[in-house]
N, C-alpha and C positions, 0 to 999 in steps of 0.2 A: 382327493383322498388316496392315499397310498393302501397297498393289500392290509387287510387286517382294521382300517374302519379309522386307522389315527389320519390326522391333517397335516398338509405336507405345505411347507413355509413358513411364514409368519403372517401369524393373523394384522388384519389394518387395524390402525391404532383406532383410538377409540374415539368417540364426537368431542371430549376433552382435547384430544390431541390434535383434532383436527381444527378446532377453533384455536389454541395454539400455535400450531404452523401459519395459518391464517391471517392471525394477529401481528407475529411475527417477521412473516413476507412478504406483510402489508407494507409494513414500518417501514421496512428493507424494499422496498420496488420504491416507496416516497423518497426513501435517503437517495437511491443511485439515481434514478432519474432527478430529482433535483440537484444532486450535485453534478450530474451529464450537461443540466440546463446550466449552473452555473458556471461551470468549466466552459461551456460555449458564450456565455454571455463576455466573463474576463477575456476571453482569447479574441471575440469580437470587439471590446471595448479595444485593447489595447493595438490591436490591428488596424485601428481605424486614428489613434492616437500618435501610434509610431511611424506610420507610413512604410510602404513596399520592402524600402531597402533595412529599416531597424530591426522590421515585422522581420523580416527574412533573417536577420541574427538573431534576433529572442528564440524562432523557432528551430535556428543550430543549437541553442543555448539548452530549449526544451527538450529538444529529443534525445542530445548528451544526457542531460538528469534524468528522462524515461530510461535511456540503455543502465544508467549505473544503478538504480532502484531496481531493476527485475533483474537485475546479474542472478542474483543469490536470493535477497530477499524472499519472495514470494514461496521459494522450495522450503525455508524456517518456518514462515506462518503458515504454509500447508500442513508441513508437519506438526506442528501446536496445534491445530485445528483437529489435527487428524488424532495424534493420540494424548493431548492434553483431555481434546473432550471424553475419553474413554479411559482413562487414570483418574477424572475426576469425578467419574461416578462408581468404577472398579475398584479403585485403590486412590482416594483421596492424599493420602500420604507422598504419592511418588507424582501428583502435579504438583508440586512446588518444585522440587529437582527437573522438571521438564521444561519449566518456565524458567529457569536458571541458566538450562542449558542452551534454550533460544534465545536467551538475555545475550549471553556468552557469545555466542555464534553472530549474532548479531554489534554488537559490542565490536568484533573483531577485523568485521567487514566495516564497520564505520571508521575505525581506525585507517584499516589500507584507504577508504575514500578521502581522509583529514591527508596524509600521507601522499594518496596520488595528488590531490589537490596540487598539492605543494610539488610534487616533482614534475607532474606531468603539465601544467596550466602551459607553461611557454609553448609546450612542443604540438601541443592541442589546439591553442591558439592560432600558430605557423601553420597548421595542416587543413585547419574548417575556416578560418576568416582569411579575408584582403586584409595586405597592412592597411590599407586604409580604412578600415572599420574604428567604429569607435567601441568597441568591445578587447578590453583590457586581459594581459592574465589574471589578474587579481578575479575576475569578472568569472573565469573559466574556474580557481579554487573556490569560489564561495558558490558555484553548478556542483561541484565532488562535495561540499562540506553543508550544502542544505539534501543533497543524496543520502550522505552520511545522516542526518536529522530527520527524514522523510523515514528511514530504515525501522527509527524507532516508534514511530506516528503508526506504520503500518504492523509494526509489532503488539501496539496499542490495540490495533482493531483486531488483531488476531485474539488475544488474548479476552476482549470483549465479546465478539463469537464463539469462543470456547465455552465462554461460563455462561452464552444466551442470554447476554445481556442486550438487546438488539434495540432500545432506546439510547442508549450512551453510545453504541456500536451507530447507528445511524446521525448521531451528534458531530461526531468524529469524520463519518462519510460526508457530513455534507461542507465539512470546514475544510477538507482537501482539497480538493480544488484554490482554494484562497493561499494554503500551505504551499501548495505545487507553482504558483506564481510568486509568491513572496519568494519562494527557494531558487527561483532564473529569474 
């Protein structure tokens, strides 16, 4: 209580809210841990399929598509997260202009990935594999250009977190992992 008898914060939400939250990051602890599980399951299958030395390019192959997905990406859908969800109960009007403008933003960076694909695949190739791998340039544009496509999957989930949609939002989480494999 601050001088004078008023309440000083903000009160906790109410038992409404709190079965909400609840329900919510219920959904959401089932979605990330099962796709944690099946993100370990693909990577154990294919590990066990491909053998030491394939296993050891897939996972040059992975962690190129991890580094080009968090370049940029994640700082758009924090941002949409951030002030889409408060435009869309403040001023419903000016989220559609915000989701336009992470469209855009996003949009731009998939472009330079379609684009590095293509310029950069030789020199990328030359630098992380033996010539003797059987890992192609072609192999290294279609790492920048399923980067470029993962861009907008995670734009998906931003956009589905904004508006607390957290059943189709956990739909989404748990197919990533299969996305993230199909893309290297």
């Amino acid at each position: 209580m601050a001088p004078g008898g008023e309440a000083v914060g903000t009160p906790l939400p109410g038992l409404r809210g709190l079965v909400r939250l609840g329900q919510a990051g219920g959904v959401l602890f089932v979605a990330k841990v099962g796709a944690a599980g099946l993100s370990f399951i693909i990577l154990a299958f294919l590990a066990r399929i491909l053998g030491p030395a394939s296993f050891g390019d897939f996972t040059l192959l992975r962690i190129l598509f991890m580094l080009l997905v968090g370049l940029l990406g994640p700082a758009i859908d924090t941002a949409l997260v951030r002030f889409g969800a408060r435009e869309l109960v403040q001023c419903p009007d000016r989220f559609a202009p915000t989701v336009r403008a992470a469209l855009h933003a996003k949009a731009m960076l998939a472009i330079a990935f379609i684009v590095g694909g293509i310029v950069l695949a030789y020199p990328v190739r030359s630098v992380l594999f033996d010539p003797s791998s059987p890992i192609r340039s072609l192999h290294i544009a279609i790492v920048f250009w399923g980067a470029a496509a993962m861009l907008f999957v995670d734009l998906l989930r931003a956009l589905l977190q904004t508006q607390q949609r957290f059943a189709a939002y956990a739909v989404v989480e748990f197919l990533v992992p299969v996305l993230r494999a199909g893309a290297v």
